[in-house]
N, C-alpha and C positions, 0 to 999 in steps of 0.2 A: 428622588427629587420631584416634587409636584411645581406647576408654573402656570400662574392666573394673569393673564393680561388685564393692565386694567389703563384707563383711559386721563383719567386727573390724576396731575402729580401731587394738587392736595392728599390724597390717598398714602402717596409713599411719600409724602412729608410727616404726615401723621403717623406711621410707621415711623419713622425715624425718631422722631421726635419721643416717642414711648420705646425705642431702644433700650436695653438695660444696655450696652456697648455698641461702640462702634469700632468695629476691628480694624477696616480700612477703608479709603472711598478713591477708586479708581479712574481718571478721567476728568473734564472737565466740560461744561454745559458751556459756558462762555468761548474755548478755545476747541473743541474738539469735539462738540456736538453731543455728547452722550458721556453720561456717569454710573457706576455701581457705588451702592455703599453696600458694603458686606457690615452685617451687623447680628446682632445675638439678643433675641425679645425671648426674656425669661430663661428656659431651657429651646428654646427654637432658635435655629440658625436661618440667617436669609439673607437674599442678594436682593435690594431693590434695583432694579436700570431704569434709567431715567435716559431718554433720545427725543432729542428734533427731531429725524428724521424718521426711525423705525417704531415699534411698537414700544409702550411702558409695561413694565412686568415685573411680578414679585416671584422670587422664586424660594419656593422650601427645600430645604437640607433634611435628609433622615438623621445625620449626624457629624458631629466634629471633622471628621477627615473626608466626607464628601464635598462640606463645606471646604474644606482648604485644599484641596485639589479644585474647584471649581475658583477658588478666588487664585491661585495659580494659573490659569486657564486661563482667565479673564485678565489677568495681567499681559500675560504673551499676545493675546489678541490685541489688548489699546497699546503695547509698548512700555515698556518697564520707562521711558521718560516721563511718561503719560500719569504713571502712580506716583510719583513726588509733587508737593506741594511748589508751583510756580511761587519765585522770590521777585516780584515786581518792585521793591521799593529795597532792592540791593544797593550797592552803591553806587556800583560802576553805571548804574541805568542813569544817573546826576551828573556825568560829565566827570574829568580829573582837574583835581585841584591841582597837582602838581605839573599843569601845561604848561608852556615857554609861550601861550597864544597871549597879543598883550592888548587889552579890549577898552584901553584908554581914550577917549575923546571918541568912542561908539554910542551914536545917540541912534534911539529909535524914531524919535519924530522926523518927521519930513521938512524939509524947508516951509512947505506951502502951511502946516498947520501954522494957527493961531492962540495964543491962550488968552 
């Protein structure tokens, strides 16, 4: 396994972006500060990390199973919650339709407003 820090995440967006696959992307930038994508350019395996806080770094695979032992790896490290896609527009996040709450004659304006 070879591993280049490198500084702009331009850099491993553009890696990503020329992916021939993306096998998996672990983490999240917005909730949890840092991301891998483990992905496969051509015959080359690689792990991009993407962090706030620590260093950004592309790392190379010699091969298929050092790659999945490392994306293994990096799984247990962020949390196997941490590698499923967040469902923000579930349902349950919208309140229940089937309440007994009864929101009749609930106005938001204020008395003092004027139209």
């Amino acid at each position: 396994m070879e591993q280049l820090e490198v500084i702009s995440w331009k850099i491993l967006d553009a890696i990503k972006e020329s992916a021939t696959k993306i096998v998996e992307i672990i983490g999240d930038l917005d909730t949890f500060e840092h991301m891998s994508v483990f992905c496969q350019v051509d015959e080359d395996f690689i792990e991009l990390y993407y962090s706030e806080l620590d260093s950004n770094y592309i790392r190379h695979f010699e091969d298929e199973e050092e790659f999945s032992k490392s994306l293994a790896i990096r799984k247990n490290e962020f949390g196997e919650e941490n590698s499923d896609s967040m469902d923000y527009y579930d349902d349950d996040n919208f309140g229940d339709e089937n309440t007994d709450e009864n929101y009749n004659g609930y106005n938001i304006k204020d008395e003092e407003d004027e139209f």
